[in-house]
Phi, psi and omega in degrees: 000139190251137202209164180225141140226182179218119174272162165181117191271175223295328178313329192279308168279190170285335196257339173088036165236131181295153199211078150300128176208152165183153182262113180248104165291156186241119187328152180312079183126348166265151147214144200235128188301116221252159162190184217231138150203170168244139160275132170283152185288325173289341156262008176272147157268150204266008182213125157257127149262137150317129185276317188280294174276041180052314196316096266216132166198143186258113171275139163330089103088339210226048200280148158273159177279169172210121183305149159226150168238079190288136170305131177267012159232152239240013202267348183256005196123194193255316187083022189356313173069280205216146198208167166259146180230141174305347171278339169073085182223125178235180218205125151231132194204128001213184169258088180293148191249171176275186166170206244206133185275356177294296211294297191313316143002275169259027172194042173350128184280156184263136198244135168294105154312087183283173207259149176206124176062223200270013188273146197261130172321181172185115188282174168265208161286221191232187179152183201314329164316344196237341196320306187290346181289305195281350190244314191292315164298003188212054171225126191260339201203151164309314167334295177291337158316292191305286185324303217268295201309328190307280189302331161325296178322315184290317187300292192247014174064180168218168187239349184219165197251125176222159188221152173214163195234140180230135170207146166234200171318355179198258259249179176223154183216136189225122207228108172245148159333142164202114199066212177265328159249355170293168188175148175200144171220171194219174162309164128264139147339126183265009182266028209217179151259165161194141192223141195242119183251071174052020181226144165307134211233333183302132175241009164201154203210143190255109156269345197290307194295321183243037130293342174247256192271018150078014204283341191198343215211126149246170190214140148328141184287323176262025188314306144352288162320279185325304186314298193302333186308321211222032181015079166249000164279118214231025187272167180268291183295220183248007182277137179261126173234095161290021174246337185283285168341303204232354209235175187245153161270001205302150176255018148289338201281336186284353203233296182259001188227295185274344147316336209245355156280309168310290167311346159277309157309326166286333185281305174293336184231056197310300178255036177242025160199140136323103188251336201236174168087191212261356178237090155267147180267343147249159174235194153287003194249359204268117209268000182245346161339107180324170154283326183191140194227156155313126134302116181320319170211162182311143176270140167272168189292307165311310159326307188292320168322302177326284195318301210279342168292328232261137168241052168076045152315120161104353183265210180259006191243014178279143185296313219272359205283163163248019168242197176072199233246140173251353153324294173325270195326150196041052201263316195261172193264102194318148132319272177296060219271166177277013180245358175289154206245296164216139168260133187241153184202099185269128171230118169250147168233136193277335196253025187239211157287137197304307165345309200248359212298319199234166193221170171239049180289154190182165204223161144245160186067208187291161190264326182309338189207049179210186185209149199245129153248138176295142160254147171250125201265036132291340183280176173297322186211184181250164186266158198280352174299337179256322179282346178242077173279105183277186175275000198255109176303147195183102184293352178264025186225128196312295191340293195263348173298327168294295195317320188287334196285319181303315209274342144204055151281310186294339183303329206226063177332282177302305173311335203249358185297328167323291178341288183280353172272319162298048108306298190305316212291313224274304168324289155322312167305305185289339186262009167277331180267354163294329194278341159291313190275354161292325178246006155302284204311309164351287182296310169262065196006111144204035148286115201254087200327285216291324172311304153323312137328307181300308201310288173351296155308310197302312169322305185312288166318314157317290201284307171332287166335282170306247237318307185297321177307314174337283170316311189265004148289329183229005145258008158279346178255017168226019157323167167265012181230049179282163178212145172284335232247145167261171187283126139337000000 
């Protein structure tokens, strides 16, 4: 799945909440219809099978409920994407990543062998399909992500190269794949950021640490081992860059993975680099874009929407733009691509009440013309406006009512952008004040989750509603087989 995130650790934000977020994309041509839903501990199963790879795993006994955003046709798997735990433990998986025929070599991803004749199946591994199921319900801390996937990997292996994000009340832990069965993470730092573009990404590592407390940096226990077996280290000093070691250099990653790091970086860190002209200290071609940058100021939630939404504003490379170079335009593969499914921005905080600690914000369709609303996935149920998404278009389900406004907004950019930006500001606006007066009742009990979810919902469904009529107004008076002169 081609996809973008973004960490940003609790120092690092404005609010002193930890911030996973990623845009889960849908492959070149696909899109795939979405919804909000909960697993209850009594409908999670306790035997998985993988629809797509086989893979059979008897899960524990003892699941927590969780939010999911599961795919509404159900024939390739659930897709989790993204999720909340009754522990306000959150999870997003995954961002698929790049990587190296060195790595493949030498740790070959496991491919399903179907039974043909007398030959016995062989199931594969595990990957996004299965991930938020197997993971999410048994975890107490970010920490324990990494730990339980970790033994997964090792266990049933993967079939596709992926990195996922776990965060709780303090920490965010970031976990990328290696090969079919290896894995290394790292802390995110908490004064810090990071943005991961479909490309592998760490670029130093600790073994002393995470062979010992484990304090920032975990591993596969022979990962170490595994480099040197297969002189995958390819640094000059004693600094170990697991992106030289495990990641690709291709020079589609300059058209499709690394502009969209640079440009998050240009955006957050305007002057503590060069981004643009001939001594840039980054371009968009540049294969040494950190792993995590210092933020100039603290980030906002609107912010992070703004990046993951962005399709190279203010350069020569916005598709929408009509001055510059028309070469330029559209060169790189978008932020906001129109095929994205959903955006989730899981924000948890350590200082409030459990109820409210953590929010769920998320969006559907392209970002560019959408807008994000909270959920509090502590609460009982989902409002149906957001969970009754069919494979049937229906404006009345948040899902496709977002999918019509992007599609054709964008034919008609300049007109309808008035629209979608008072849309973003009046939504984004209400649920910033839902999420304040949810944890005022908090503090004097007197909170009521799903009513505060319904309310929400109702606000949403309003605003939507209206924006599309907006929209479908004003890109109905410019058809082309418009006329000025009216009927007698």
């Amino acid at each position: 799945m081609a996809c973008t995130t973004l960490l940003v650790g609790k120092k690092a934000s404005n609010d002193g909440s930890t911030m996973i977020a990623r845009n889960d994309d849908s492959p070149g041509g696909r899109f795939s219809a979405k919804k909000l839903a909960i697993m209850e501990p009594q409908d999670q199963p306790r035997h998985y099978k993988s629809v797509l790879s086989h893979v059979e795993i008897d899960l524990p006994d003892n699941p927590l409920r969780y939010t999911y955003i599961p795919n509404v046709d159900k024939s390739k798997g659930y897709w989790g994407a993204a999720g909340i735990n009754s522990e306000n433990v959150g999870m997003t998986a995954t961002e698929t990543i790049t990587t190296n025929e060195r790595v493949m070599a030498a740790d070959p991803l496991v491919e399903l062998i179907e039974k043909d004749g007398d030959k016995e199946e062989v199931p594969g591994g595990i990957g996004e399909e299965d991930l938020v199921m197997i993971v999410l319900p048994y975890i107490h801390s970010a920490r324990e992500g990494v730990i339980r996937l970790g033994q997964l990997l090792e266990k049933y292996g993967t079939y596709e190269n992926n990195g996922i994000a776990f965060n709780d009340g303090n920490e965010i832990w970031w976990l990328e794949t290696i090969g079919g069965h290896h894995y290394i993470a790292r802390r995110v730092p908490d004064d810090r950021y990071v943005v991961m573009p479909n490309q592998f990404g760490l670029d130093n590592f600790d073994f002393e640490d995470a062979y010992g407390e484990k304090k920032e940096h975990m591993c596969s226990p022979d990962l170490k081992e595994f480099v040197e077996k297969n002189h995958l280290d390819l640094g000059l000093d004693d600094k170990f860059n697991p992106r030289l070691a495990f990641g690709s250099h291709a020079d589609s990653d300059h058209i499709y993975n690394t502009p969209r790091a640079w440009f998050i970086g240009r955006y957050f860190n305007p002057r503590s680099f060069k981004w643009d002209g001939d001594d840039a200290d980054y371009t968009p071609s540049s294969d040494d874009i950190p792993w995590s940058f210092v933020p100039e100021r603290k980030i906002t939630l609107e912010e992070v929407k703004y990046a993951l939404s962005s399709y190279y504003q203010g350069t020569p490379y916005n598709p929408y733009a009509h001055n510059g170079d028309a070469s330029m335009r559209g060169a790189f593969r978008p932020i906001g691509i129109s095929r994205t499914d959903d955006l989730a921005v899981l924000t948890i905080r350590s200082d409030l009440p459990k109820e409210v600690a953590s929010v769920e914000w998320f969006s559907f369709g392209c970002n560019a013309f959408n807008a994000l609303v909270p959920f509090f996935p502590q609460g009982g149920k989902v409002p149906e406006y957001y969970s009754n998404t069919t494979l049937d278009v229906d404006s009345n389900s948040f899902y496709w009512a977002n999918r019509l406004i992007a599609s054709m907004s964008d034919a008609h950019f300049n007109m309808t952008a008035i629209h979608i930006e008072r849309y973003q500001d009046a939504l984004q606006g209400a649920g910033r004040l839902a999420v304040k007066k949810a944890e005022l009742a908090a503090m004097q009990g007197e909170l009521n989750l799903d009513a505060a979810n319904e309310a929400m919902a109702a606000t949403a469904k309003k605003l939507t509603t209206d924006t599309l009529g907006k929209v479908l107004y004003a890109t109905s008076c410019l058809m082309k087989n418009g006329f000025a002169r009216s009927d007698n």
